[in-house]
Backbone as a ProteinNet text record, in pm:
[ID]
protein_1_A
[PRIMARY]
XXXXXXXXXXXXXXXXXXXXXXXXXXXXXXXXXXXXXXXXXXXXXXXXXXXXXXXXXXXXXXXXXXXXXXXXXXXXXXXXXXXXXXXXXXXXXXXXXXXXXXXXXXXXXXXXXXXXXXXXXXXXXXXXXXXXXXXXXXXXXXXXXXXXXXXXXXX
[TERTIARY]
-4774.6	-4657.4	-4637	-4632	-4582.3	-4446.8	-4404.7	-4313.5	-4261.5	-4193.6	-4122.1	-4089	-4088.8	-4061.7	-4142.9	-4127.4	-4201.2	-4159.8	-4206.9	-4111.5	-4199.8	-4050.6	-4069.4	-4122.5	-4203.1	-4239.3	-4113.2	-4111.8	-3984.1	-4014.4	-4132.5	-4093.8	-4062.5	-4115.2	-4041.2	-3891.8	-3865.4	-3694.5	-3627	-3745.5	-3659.8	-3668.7	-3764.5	-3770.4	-3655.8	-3674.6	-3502.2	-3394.4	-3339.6	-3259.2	-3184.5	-3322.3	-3301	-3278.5	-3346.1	-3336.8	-3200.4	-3090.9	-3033.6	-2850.6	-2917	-2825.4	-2853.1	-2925.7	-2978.4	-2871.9	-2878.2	-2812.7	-2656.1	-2641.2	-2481.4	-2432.2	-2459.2	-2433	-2366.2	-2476.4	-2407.6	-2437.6	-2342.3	-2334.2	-2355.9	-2356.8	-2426.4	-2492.7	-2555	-2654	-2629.5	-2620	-2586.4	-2745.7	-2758.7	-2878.1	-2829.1	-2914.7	-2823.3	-2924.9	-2992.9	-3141.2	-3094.9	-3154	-3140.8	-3141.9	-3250.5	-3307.2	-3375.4	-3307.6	-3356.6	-3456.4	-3436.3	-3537.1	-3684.2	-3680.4	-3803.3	-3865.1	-3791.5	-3861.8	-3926.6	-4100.8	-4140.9	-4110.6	-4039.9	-3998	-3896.3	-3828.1	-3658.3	-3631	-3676.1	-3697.3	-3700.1	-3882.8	-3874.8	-3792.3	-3708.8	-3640.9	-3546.2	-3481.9	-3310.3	-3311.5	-3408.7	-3474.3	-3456	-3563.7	-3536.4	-3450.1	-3339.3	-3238.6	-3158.8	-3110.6	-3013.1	-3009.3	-3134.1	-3144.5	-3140	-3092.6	-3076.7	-2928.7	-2844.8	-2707.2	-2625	-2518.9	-2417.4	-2386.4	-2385.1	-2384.9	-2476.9	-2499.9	-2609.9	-2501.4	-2493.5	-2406.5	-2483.8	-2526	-2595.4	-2540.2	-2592.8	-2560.6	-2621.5	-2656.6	-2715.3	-2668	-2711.6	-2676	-2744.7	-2793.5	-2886	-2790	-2737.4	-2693.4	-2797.6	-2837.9	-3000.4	-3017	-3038.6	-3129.7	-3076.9	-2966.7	-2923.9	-2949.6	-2984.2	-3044	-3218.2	-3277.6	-3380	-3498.2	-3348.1	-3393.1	-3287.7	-3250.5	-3161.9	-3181.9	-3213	-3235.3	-3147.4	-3174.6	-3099.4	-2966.8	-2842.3	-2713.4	-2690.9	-2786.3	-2758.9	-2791.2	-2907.8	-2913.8	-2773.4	-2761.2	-2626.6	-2514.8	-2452.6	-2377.4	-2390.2	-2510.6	-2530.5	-2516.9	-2573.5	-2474.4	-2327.6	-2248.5	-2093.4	-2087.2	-2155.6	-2071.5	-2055.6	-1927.5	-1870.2	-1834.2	-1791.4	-1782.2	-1880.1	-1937.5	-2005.9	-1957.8	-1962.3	-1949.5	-2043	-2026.3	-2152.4	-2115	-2176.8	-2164.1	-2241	-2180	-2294.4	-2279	-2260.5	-2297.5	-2279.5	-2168.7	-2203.4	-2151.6	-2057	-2044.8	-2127.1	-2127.1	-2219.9	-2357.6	-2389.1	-2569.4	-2618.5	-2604	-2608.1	-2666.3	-2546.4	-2550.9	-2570.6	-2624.1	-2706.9	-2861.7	-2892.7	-3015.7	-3062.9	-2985.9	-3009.7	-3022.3	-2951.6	-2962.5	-3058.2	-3145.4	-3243.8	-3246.4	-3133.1	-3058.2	-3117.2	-3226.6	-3274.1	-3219.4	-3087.1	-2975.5	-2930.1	-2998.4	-2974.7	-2822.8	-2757.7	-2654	-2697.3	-2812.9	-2887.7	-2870.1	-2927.9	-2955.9	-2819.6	-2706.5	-2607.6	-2523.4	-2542.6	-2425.5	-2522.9	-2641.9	-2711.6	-2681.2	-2708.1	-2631.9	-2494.3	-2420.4	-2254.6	-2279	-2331.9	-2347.4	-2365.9	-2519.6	-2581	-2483.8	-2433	-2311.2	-2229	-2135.2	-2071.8	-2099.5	-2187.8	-2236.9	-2275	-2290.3	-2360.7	-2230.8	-2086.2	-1968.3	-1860.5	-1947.7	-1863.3	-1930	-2065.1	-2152.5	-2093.8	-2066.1	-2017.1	-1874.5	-1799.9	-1673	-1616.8	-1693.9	-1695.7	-1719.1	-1828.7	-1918.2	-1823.1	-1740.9	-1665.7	-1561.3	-1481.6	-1389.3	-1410.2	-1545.4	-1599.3	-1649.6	-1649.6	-1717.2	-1577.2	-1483.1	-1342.9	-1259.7	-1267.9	-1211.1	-1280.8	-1418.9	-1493.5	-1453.4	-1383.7	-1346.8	-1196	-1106.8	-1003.5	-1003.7	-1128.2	-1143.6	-1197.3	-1247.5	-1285.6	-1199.4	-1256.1	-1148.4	-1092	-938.6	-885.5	-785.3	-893.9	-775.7	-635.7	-547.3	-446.6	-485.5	-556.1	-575.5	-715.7	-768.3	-867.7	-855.9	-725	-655.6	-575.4	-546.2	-480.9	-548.1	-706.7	-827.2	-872.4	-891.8	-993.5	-881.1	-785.4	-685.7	-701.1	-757.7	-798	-650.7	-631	-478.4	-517.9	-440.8	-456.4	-463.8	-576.2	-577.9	-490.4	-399.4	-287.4	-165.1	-106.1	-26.8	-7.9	57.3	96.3	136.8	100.7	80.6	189.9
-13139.7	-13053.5	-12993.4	-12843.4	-12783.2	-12762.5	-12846.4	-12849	-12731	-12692	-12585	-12613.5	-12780.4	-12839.2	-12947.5	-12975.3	-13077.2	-13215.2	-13289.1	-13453	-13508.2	-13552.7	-13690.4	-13829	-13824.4	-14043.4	-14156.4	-14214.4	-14277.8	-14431.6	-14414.2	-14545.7	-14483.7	-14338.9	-14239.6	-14224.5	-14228.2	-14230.8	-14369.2	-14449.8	-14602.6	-14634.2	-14633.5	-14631.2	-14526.3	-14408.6	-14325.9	-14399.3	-14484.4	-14500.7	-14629.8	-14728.5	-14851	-14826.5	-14716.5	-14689.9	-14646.9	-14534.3	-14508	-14633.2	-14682.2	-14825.1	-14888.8	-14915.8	-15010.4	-14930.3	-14821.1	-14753	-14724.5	-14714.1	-14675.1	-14766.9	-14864.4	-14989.3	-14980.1	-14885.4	-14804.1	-14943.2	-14932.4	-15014.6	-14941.2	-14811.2	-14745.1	-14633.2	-14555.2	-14470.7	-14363.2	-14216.7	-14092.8	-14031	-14019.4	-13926.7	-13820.9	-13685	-13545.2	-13510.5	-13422.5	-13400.7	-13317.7	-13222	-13125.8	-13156.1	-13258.9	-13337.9	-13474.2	-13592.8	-13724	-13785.9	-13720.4	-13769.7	-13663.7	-13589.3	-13477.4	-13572.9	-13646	-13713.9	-13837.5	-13852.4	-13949.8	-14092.2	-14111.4	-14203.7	-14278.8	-14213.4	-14197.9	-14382	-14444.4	-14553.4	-14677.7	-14662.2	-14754.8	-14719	-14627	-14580.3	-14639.3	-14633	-14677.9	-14809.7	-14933.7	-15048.9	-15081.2	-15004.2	-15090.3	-15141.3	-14970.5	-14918.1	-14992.7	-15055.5	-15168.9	-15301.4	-15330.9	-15471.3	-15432.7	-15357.2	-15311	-15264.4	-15203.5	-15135.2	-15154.6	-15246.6	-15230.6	-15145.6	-15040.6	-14927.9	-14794.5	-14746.1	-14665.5	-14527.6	-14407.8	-14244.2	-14216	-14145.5	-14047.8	-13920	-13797.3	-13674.2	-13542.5	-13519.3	-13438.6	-13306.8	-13205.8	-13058.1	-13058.8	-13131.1	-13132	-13218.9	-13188.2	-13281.4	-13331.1	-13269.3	-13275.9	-13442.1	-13428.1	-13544.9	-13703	-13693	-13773.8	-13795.6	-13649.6	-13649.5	-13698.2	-13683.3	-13705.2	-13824	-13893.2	-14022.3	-14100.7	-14176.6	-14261.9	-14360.8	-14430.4	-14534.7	-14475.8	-14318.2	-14283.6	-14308.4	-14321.4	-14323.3	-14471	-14554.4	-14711.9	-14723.2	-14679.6	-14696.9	-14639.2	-14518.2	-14485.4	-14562.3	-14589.1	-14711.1	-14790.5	-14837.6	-15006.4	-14923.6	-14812.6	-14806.2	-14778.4	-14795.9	-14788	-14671	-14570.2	-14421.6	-14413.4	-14376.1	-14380.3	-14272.6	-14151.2	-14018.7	-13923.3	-13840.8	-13753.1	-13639.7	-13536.3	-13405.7	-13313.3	-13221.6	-13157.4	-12970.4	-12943.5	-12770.9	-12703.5	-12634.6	-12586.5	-12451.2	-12399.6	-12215.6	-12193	-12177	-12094.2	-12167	-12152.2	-12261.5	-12224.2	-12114.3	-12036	-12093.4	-12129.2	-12134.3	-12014.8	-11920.8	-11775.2	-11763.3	-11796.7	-11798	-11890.7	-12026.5	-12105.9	-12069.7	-12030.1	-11977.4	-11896.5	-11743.2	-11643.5	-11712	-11814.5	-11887.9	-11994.3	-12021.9	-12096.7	-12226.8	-12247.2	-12404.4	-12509.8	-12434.9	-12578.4	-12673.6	-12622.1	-12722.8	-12666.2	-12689.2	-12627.5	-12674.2	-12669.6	-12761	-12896.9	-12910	-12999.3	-13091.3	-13121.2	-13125.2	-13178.3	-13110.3	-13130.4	-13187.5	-13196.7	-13326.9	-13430.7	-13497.3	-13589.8	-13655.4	-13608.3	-13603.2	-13664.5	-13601.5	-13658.3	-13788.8	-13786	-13869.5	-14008	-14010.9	-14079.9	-14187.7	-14044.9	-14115.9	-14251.4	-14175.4	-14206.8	-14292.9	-14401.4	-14506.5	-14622.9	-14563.7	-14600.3	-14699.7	-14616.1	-14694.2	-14771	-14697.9	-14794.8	-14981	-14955.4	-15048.5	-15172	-15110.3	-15117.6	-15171.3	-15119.3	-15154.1	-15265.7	-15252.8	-15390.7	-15504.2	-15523.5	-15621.4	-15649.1	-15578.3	-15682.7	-15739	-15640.3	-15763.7	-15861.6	-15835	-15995	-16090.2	-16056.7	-16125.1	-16204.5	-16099.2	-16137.7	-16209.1	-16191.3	-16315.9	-16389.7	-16438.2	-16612.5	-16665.1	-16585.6	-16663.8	-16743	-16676.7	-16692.1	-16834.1	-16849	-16977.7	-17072.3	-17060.5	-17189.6	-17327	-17448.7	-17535.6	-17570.3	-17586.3	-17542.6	-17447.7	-17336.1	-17215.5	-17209.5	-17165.4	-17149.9	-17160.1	-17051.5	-17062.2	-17147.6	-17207.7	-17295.9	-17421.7	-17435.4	-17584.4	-17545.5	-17477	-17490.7	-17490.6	-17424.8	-17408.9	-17552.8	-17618.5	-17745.7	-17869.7	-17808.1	-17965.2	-18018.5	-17982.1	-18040.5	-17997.8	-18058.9	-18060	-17958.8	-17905.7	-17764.4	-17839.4	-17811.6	-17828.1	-17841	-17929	-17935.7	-17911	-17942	-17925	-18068.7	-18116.4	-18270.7	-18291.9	-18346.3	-18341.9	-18440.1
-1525.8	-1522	-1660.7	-1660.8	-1780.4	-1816.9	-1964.6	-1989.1	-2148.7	-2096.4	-2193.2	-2342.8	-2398.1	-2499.5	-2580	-2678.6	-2716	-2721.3	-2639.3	-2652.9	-2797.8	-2784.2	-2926.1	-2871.3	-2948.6	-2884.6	-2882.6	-2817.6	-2802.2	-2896.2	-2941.6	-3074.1	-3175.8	-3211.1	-3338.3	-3308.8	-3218.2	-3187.3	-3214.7	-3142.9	-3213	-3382.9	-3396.2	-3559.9	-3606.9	-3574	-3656.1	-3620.2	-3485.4	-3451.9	-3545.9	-3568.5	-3674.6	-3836.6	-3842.3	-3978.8	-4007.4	-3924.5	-3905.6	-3927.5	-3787.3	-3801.9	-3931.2	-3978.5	-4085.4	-4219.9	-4242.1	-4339.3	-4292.1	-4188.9	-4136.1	-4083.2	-4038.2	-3978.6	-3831.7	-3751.7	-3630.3	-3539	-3466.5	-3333.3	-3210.2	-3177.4	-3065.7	-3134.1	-2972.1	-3028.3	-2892.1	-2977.6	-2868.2	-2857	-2741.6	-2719.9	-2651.5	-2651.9	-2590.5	-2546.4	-2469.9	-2385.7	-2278.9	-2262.1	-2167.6	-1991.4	-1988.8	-1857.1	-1861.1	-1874.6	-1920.3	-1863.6	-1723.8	-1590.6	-1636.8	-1712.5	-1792.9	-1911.2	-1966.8	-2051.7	-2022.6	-2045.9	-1985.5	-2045.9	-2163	-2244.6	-2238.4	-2155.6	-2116.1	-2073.4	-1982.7	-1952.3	-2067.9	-2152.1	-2225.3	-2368.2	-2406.1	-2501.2	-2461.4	-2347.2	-2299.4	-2347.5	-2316.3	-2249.9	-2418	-2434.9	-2633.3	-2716.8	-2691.8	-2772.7	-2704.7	-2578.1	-2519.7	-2584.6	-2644.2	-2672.2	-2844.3	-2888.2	-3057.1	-3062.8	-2997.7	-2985.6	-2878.3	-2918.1	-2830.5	-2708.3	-2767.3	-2657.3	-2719.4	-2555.2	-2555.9	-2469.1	-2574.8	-2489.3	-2467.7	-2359.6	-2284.6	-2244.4	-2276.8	-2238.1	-2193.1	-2114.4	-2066.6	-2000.6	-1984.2	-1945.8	-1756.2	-1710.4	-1590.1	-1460.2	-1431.8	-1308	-1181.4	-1166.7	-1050.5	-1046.2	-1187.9	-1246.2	-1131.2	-1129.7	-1060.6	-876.6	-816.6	-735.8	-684.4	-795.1	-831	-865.3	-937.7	-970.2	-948	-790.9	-807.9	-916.8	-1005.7	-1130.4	-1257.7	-1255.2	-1375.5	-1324.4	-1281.1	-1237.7	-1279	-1227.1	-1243.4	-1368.9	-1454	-1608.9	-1707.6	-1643.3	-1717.2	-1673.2	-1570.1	-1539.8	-1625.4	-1638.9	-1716.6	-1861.4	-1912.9	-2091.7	-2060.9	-1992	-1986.7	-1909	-1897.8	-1871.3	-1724.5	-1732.4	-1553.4	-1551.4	-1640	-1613.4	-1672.2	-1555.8	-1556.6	-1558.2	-1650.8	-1634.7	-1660	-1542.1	-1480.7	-1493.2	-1597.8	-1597.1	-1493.2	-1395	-1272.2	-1282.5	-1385.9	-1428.4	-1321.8	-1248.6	-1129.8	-989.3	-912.2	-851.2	-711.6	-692.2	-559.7	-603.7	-486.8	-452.1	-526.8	-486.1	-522.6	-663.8	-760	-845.1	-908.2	-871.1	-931.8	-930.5	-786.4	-798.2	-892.1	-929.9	-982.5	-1163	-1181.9	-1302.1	-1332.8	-1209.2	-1192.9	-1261	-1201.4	-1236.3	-1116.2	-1063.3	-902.8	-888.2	-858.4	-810.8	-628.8	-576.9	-420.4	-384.2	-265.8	-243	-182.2	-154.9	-89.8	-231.8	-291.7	-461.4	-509.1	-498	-538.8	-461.5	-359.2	-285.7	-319.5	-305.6	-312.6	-471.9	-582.2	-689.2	-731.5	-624.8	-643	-533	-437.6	-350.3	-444.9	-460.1	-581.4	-678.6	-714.1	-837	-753.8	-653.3	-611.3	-548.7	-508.8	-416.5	-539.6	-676.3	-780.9	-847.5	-814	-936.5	-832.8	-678.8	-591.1	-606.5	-586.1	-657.1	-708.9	-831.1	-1007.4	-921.8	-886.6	-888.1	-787.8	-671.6	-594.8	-634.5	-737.9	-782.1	-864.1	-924.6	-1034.2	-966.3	-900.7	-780.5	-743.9	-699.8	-643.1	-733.5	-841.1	-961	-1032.1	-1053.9	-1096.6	-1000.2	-849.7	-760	-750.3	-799	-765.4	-893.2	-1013.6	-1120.5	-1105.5	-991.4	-996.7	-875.7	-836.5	-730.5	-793.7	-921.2	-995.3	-1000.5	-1036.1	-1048.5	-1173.6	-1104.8	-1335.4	-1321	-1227.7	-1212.9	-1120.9	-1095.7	-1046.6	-873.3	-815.5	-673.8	-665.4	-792	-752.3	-695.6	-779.8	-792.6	-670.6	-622.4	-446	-295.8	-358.2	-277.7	-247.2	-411	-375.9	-380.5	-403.4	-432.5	-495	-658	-793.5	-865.1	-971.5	-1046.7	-1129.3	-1173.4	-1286.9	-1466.5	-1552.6	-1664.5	-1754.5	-1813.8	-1882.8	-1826.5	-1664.3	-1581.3	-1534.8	-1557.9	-1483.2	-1364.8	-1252.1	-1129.9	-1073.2
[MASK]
+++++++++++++++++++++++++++++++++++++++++++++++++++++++++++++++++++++++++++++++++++++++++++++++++++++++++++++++++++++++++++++++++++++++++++++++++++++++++++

């Protein structure tokens, strides 16, 4: 596939990124990229830079991308970002086409779809993650669940 740009190697990106931290004492790291799912690096760059920085921004100009590659939505999820904003030059088919943004409407509900199945995901899982904590024993409805006495509560 011919690509319009020149990618950077994604250990030359990690090396700037450490050197970087190392002198500024950064705790995250912004990347900006036209189409993330275009870069073949995109993966083991995220993967690295997760286990070196707190947090990892992501920003991109491409909404597709998310149609494309269900994985990118869940990788960005997992660096924090739950809002997406999406410039669609154009809100007509019409005039996405004529801007040759290959964003069909096909493309673009799948996309929002994507997202949206992605933070429902995300957001169930912690409910359910945050009510099996509240059934522990110790805890308030744990100690009424199992009939264990509550921690520093005299019975």
């Amino acid at each position: 596939m011919h690509k319009p740009y020149l990618e950077r190697d994604a250990a030359d990106i990690v090396e700037q990124a450490l050197a970087m931290k190392a002198e500024m004492g950064l705790e995250s790291v912004d990347f900006f990229s036209f189409n993330f799912n275009m870069y073949s690096g995109f993966y083991p760059l995220f993967e690295t830079c997760s286990r070196l920085f707190q947090r990892i921004y992501l920003k991109s100009q491409r909404f597709d991308m998310l149609a494309q590659d269900r994985g990118m939505a869940q990788y960005q999820a997992a660096s924090g970002k739950s809002v997406f904003s999406c410039g669609l030059e154009g809100i007509s088919r019409r005039l996405r086409k004529y801007l040759n943004k290959n964003l069909d409407d096909e493309a673009l509900l799948a996309s929002i779809d994507g997202h949206r199945k992605t933070m429902q995901r995300l957001y169930i899982g912690a409910c359910v993650v945050a009510g099996l904590f509240t059934l522990l024993p110790g805890r308030f409805l744990g100690s009424l669940l199992w009939g264990s006495p509550m921690n520093g509560i005299a019975s």
